[in-house]
FIDO-958088 format. One line per field, with one value per residue (C-alpha): x, y, z. Coordinates in pm, whole numbers, plus 50000, padded with zeros to 5 digits. Layout:
<nodes>
X c(X,...)
Y c(Y,...)
Z c(Z,...)
</nodes>
This chain:
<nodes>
X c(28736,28947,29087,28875,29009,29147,29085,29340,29352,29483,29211,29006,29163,29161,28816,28694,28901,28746,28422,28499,28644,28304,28062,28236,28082,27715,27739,27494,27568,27504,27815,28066,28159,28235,28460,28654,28754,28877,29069,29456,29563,29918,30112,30234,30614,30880,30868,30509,30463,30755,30612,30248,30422,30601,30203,29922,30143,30114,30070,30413,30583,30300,30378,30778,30689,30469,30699,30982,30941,31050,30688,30459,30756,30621,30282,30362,30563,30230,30040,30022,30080,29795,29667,29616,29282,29405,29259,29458,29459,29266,29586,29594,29284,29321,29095,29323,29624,29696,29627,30007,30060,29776,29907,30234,30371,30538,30879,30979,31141,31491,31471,31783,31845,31751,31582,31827,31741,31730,32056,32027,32122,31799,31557,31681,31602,31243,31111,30711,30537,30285,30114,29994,29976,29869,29517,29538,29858,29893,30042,30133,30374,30660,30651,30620,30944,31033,31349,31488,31735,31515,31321,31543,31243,31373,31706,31776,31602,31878,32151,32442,32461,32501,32158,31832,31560,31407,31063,30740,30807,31131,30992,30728,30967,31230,30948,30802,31208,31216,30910,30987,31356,31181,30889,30993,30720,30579,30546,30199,30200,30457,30336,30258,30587,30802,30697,30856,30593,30413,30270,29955,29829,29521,29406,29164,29031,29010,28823,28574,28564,28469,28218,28021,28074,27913,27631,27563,27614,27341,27098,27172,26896,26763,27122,27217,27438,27690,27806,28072,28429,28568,28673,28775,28992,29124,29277,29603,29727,29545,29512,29893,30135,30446,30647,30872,31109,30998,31157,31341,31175,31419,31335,31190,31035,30811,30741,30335,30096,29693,29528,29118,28929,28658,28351,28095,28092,27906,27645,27798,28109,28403,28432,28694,28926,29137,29335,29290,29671,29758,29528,29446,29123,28984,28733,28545,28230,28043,27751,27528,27546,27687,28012,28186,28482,28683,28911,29228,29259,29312,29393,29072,28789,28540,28541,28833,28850,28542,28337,28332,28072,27922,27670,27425,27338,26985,27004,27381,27600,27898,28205,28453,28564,28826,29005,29093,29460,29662,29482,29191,28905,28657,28561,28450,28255,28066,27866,27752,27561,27605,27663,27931,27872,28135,28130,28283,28413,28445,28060,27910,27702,27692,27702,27625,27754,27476,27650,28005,27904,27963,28097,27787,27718,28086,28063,27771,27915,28132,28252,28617,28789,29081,29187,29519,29769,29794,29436,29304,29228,28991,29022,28771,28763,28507,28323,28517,28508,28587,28989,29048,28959,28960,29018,28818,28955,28801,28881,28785,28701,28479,28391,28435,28550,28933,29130,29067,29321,29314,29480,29479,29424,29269,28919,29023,29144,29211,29326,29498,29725,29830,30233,30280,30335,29994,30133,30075,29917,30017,29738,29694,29529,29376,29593,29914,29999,30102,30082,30261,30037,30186,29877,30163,30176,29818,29982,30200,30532,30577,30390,30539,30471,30409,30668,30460,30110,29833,29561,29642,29413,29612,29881,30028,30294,30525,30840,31006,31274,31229,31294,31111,31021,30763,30630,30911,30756,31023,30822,30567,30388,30141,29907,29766,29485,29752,29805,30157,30320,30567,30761,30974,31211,31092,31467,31506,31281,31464,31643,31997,31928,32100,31784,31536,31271,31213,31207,31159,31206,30958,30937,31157,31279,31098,31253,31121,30854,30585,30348,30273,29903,29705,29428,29374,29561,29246,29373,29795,29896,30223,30270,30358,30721,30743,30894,30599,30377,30066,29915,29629,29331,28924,28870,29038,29024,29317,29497,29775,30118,30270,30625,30949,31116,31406,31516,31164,31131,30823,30743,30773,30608,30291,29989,29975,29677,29542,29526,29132,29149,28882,28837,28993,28785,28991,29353,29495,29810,29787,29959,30291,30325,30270,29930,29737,29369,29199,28847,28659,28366,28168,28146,28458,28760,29054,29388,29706,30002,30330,30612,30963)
Y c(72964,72788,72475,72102,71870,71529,71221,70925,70584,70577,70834,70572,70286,70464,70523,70238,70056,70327,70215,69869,69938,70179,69911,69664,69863,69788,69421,69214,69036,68683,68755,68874,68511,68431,68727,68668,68280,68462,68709,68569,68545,68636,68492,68670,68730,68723,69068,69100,68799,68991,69319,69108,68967,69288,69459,69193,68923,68491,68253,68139,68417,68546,68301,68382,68809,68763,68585,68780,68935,68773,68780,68663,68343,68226,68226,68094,67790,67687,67715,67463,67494,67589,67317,67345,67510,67740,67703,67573,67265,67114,67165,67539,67665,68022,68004,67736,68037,68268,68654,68715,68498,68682,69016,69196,69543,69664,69835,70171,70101,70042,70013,69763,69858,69542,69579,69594,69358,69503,69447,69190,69365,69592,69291,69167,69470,69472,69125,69049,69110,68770,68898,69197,69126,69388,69417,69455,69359,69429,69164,69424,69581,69299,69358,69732,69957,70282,70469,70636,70823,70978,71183,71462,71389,71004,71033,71002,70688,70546,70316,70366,70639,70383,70257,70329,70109,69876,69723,69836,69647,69788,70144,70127,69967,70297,70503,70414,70415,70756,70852,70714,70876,71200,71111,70871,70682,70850,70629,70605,70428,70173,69812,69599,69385,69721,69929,69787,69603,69814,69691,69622,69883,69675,69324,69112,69070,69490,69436,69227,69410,69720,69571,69437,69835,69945,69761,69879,70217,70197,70073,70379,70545,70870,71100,71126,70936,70981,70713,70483,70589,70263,70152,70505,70526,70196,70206,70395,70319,70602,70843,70831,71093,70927,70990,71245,71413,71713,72017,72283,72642,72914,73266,73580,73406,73142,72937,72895,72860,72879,72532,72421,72541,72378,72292,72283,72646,72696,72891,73090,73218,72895,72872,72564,72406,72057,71822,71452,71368,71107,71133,71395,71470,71832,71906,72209,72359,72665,72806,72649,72358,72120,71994,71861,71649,71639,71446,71679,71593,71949,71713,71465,71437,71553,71688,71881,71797,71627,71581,71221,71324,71565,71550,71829,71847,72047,72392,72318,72614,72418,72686,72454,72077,71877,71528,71310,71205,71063,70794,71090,70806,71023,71394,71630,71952,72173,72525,72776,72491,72281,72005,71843,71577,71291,71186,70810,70809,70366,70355,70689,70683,71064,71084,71309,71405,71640,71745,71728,71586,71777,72115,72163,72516,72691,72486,72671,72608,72356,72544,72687,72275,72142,71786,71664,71507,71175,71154,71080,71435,71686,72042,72340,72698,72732,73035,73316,73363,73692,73682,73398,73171,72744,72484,72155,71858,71536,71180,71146,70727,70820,71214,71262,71534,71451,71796,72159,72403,72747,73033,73386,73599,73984,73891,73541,73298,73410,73070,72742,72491,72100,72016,71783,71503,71569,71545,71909,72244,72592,72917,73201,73491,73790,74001,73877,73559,73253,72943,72570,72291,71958,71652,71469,71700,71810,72150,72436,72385,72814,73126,73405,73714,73781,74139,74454,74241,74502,74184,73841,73651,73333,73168,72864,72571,72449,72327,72005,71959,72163,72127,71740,71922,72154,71910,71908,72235,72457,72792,72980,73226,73483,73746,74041,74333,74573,74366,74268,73928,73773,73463,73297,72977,72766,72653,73055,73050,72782,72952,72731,72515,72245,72133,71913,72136,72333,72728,72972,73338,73528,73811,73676,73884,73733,73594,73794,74039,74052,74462,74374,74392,74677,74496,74237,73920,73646,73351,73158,72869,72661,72441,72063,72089,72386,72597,72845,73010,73190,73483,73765,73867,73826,74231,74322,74226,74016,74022,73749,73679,73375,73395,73147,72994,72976,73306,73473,73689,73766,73620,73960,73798,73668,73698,73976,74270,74036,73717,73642,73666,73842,73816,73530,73304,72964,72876,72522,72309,71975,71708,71753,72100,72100,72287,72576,72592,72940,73004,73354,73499,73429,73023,73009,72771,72825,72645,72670,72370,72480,72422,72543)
Z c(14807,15069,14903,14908,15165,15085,15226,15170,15249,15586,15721,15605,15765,16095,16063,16033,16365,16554,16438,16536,16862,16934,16803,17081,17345,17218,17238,17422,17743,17626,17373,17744,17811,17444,17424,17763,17623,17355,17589,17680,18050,18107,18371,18674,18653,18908,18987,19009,19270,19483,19505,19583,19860,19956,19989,20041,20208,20165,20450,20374,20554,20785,21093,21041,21015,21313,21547,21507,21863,22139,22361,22040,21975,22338,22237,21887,22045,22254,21929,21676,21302,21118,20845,20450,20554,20716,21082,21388,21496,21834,22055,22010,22225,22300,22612,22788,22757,23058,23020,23002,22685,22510,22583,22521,22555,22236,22297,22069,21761,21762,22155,22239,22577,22830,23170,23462,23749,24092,24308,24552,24831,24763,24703,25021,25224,25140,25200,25129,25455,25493,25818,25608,25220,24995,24883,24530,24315,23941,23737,23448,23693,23589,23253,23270,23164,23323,23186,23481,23294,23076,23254,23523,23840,23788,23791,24208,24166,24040,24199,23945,23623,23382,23540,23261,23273,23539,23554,23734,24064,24098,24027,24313,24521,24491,24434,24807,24956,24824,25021,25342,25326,25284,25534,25850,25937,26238,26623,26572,26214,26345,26359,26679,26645,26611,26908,27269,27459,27715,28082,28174,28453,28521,28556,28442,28819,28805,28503,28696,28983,28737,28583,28899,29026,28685,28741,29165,29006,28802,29062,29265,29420,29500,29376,28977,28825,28577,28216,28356,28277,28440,28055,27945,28227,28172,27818,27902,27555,27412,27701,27811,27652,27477,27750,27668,27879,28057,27864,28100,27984,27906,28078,27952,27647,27637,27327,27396,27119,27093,27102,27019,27271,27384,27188,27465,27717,28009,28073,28352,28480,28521,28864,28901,28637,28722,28469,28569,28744,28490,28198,27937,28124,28192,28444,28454,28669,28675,28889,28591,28779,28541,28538,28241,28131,27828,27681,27571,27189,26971,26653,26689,26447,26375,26725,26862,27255,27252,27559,27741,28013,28241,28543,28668,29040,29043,29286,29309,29203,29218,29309,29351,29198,29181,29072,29423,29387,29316,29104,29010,29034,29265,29193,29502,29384,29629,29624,29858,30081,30352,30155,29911,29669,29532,29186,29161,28777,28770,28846,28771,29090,29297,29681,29903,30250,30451,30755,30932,31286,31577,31387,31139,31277,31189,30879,30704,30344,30179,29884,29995,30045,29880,29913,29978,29706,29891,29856,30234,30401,30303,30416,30402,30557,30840,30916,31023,31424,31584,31598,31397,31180,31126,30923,30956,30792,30696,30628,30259,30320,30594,30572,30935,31081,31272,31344,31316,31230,31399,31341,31504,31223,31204,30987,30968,30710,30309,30184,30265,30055,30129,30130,29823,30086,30230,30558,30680,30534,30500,30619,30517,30723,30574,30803,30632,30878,30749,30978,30868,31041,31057,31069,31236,31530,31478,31561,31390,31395,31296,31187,30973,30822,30507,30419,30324,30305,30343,30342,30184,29940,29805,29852,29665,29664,29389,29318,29402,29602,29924,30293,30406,30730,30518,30288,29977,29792,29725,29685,29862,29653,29843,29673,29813,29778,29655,29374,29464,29461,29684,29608,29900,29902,30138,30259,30269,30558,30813,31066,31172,31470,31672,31763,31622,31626,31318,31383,31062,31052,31147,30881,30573,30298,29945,29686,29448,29456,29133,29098,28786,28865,28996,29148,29407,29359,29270,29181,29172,29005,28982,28715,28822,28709,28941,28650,28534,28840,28670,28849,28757,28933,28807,28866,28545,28205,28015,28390,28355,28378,28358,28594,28520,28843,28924,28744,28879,28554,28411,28028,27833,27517,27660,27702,27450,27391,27070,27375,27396,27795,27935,28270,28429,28644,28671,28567,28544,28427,28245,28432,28230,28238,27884,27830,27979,28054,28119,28171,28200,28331,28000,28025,27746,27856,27648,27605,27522,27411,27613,27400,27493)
</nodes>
């Protein structure tokens, strides 16, 4: 048997405190108060109070802690002290404060680099512009930081290397200074005050005049009328080019790239196409009977080239239009009738002329005129006689008939062209001829064969400084039915005389002579800088070459076989040489920006 246990005193004494100490857990609540009186409160020692300070904080040092930084001291100077209470006193109202007192930006910790003020010299080169103030400013931008040695993209922002950190005004200020080195403002973005003042080309009496011609226009009677472009045709500003300098083209290659082409087509073949002499204007007709005109403008929006305004003649098939210079206020456009209408662009109103008085039976059609550059005659083929042919021209003011032009010519006259000066013409026969008329003289002054013509179709003018006696054009370019092209200078052609009278050679050797093409020669075109000549002919597709003068080499790099051609109707310049218009048999006009 395992051995009794014994209990001594202490066991006992242990006991019974545990009893007492369990017993205090079963005592009623009306005995708790009683027993915490009897309970003794220590006292907080100094090492307790400082680590209660160190965790919770006292009001003693919460005001000194808080205004250690150097934006809350600001806002703790405007305050007053707070009382015994504990609240602030009357003078410290918090809505009476600006924003920028109640806000700060914290800086990183242990952050003891300063903000670096702008140099003067930069501050002084971007003053505040009071005509145009910004919109929207931010007022955070001044107390803003931006390291600008931190970060690599920053770095060429800065004025000096020992440069770091400069506020947010300063940032967008270098930030915009970087841009504009990088990106020059462009002419167009420029204000009023920086761009040189520019002339007035009209008057306020025009203006007045205009207006009073708007308004007989649009009483006109029985013949359409057309919008008034008196006030397009007015604002130069943003018609003109910027008046660049006319490039010279290099030979062989041309730098010529494909532009918008038109949004609107007709519905037939493009018979005629004619840039407006001074403004960025295209006319175009077709045998649709409409005629329309665009304003040149590949970049605008949401229209490329968008159309300004167009007129339809009923039963007209309109062959042939074009702009009367040199101020291109009056369009003339004609078919296969005995008629020819005037469009007058500063009213809109459409006239028409019926019959040429005294010569109305040669003159069965009006569609083969051209007028002159100086803008006073008017010249059309006449029906073809037996030996011959004639050309009857007109006074434009008055449309009545003053001279006729005839030459002798085997199945009569193929085409005609005015001198630049307008003071004479030079004819074509069909049988190779080619006659120069003076209106002077109301005569020719000589005739001269065209070398190895087999029939001629068109002829054409261009250049500038030629011979006075022949009008100033310096070339003569002739197509024929064989397809070949000859190109004479016009001082080429004066024979030496002591004499005042001018005498040419009779058959001149060409300048150059063009076989590119293999079919009849249909349609040649100088440029007004006299340095391209385009030729081709309407009886084959994609048929066009464009020719540099003075070399007289043929572009070898355009028009390529991917060139959307077709077949060629109607070829045109822009007034600066600068562009290219074509238009096909299909109602499509296409253009091109001449470069270089």
């Amino acid at each position: 048997m395992p051995p009794k246990q014994r209990r001594d005193s202490s066991d006992e004494d242990d006991f019974a405190s545990f009893s007492e100490h369990d017993e205090s857990h079963y005592e009623s609540e009306e005995d708790a108060p009683a027993k915490a009186q009897k309970t003794r409160i220590l006292e907080k020692d100094s090492d307790e109070e400082e680590l209660e300070r160190f965790v919770l904080g006292d009001t003693a040092n919460f005001r000194e802690n808080l205004f250690k930084n150097d934006a809350l001291a600001e806002i703790g100077s405007d305050l007053e002290p707070l009382d015994e209470e504990g609240e602030q006193g009357a003078g410290g109202n918090l809505e009476e404060l600006d924003d920028a007192q109640l806000f700060f930006l914290d800086a990183p910790v242990g952050s003891s680099k300063e903000l670096v003020p702008a140099p003067a010299t930069a501050k002084a080169a971007a003053p505040k512009d009071t005509k145009n103030p910004p919109a929207w400013e931010d007022s955070d931008d001044e107390r803003l930081t931006v390291s600008l040695a931190t970060a690599t993209q920053l770095r060429k922002l800065r004025i000096s290397e020992e440069e770091d950190v400069v506020n947010g005004l300063e940032y967008t200020r270098r930030l915009r200074q970087q841009y504009l080195r990088l990106n020059p403002l462009p002419d167009w973005a420029k204000t009023a005050d920086e761009r040189p003042a520019k002339r007035r080309r009209r008057s306020s009496a025009a203006s007045d005049n205009s207006e009073a011609s708007d308004l007989s226009g649009s009483e006109a009677g029985d013949e359409p009328s057309a919008l008034p472009l008196d006030k397009f045709l007015r604002d130069a500003n943003s018609l003109m080019g910027s008046g660049a300098k006319p490039t010279k083209l290099r030979p062989e290659v041309i730098d010529i790239q494909r532009s918008r082409d038109m949004a609107d087509s007709h519905k037939d073949e493009v018979t005629a196409l004619c840039f407006h002499p001074e403004y960025p204007v295209l006319l175009s007709s077709s045998t649709s009977t409409i005629l329309y005109l665009h304003h040149i403008a590949p970049t605008a929006h949401p229209t490329p080239n968008p159309l300004l305004t167009s007129v339809q003649v009923k039963q007209v098939p309109v062959r042939h239009a074009e702009f009367l210079g040199p101020s291109g206020d009056k369009i003339f456009f004609a078919g296969r009738r005995r008629f020819i209408h005037s469009w007058d662009l500063p009213t809109g109103q459409v006239q028409k002329t019926e019959k040429l008085q005294g010569h109305h039976l040669e003159q069965r059609t009006w569609e083969r005129f051209k007028l002159s550059p100086c803008g006073r005659w008017l010249g059309m083929i006449a029906t073809t006689r037996k030996g011959g042919g004639a050309i009857n021209i007109v006074n434009v003011n008055t449309m009545q008939w003053i001279a006729a032009a005839r030459l002798d010519s085997r199945g009569g006259i193929a085409d005609f062209q005015w001198w630049k000066s307008g003071n004479g013409l030079t004819i074509l026969g069909k049988g190779g001829q080619v006659g120069e008329w003076s209106m002077a003289s109301r005569r020719f002054l000589a005739i001269w064969n065209d070398e190895g013509s087999v029939g001629g179709t068109v002829i054409a003018l261009g250049g500038r400084n030629g011979p006075k006696l022949l009008g100033g054009d310096r070339w003569v370019a002739i197509g024929s039915n064989s397809g070949v092209m000859n190109v004479y200078n016009r001082e080429d052609l004066i024979l030496p005389s002591t004499d005042d009278e001018l005498e040419l050679k009779e058959r001149p050797e060409p300048t150059r002579r063009f076989e590119q093409l293999t079919t009849p020669v249909t349609f040649l075109t100088f440029s007004p800088d006299g340095q391209i000549l385009a030729f081709g002919s309407g009886h084959k597709k994609d048929a066009l070459r464009l020719a540099h003068l003075p070399s007289c080499t043929v572009y070898r790099n355009w028009p390529t076989a991917q060139t959307p051609l077709g077949r060629i109707t109607a070829v045109a310049f822009g007034s600066k040489s600068d562009s290219l218009a074509v238009g096909n048999d299909t109602g499509k006009i296409r253009l091109w920006e001449i470069r270089s």
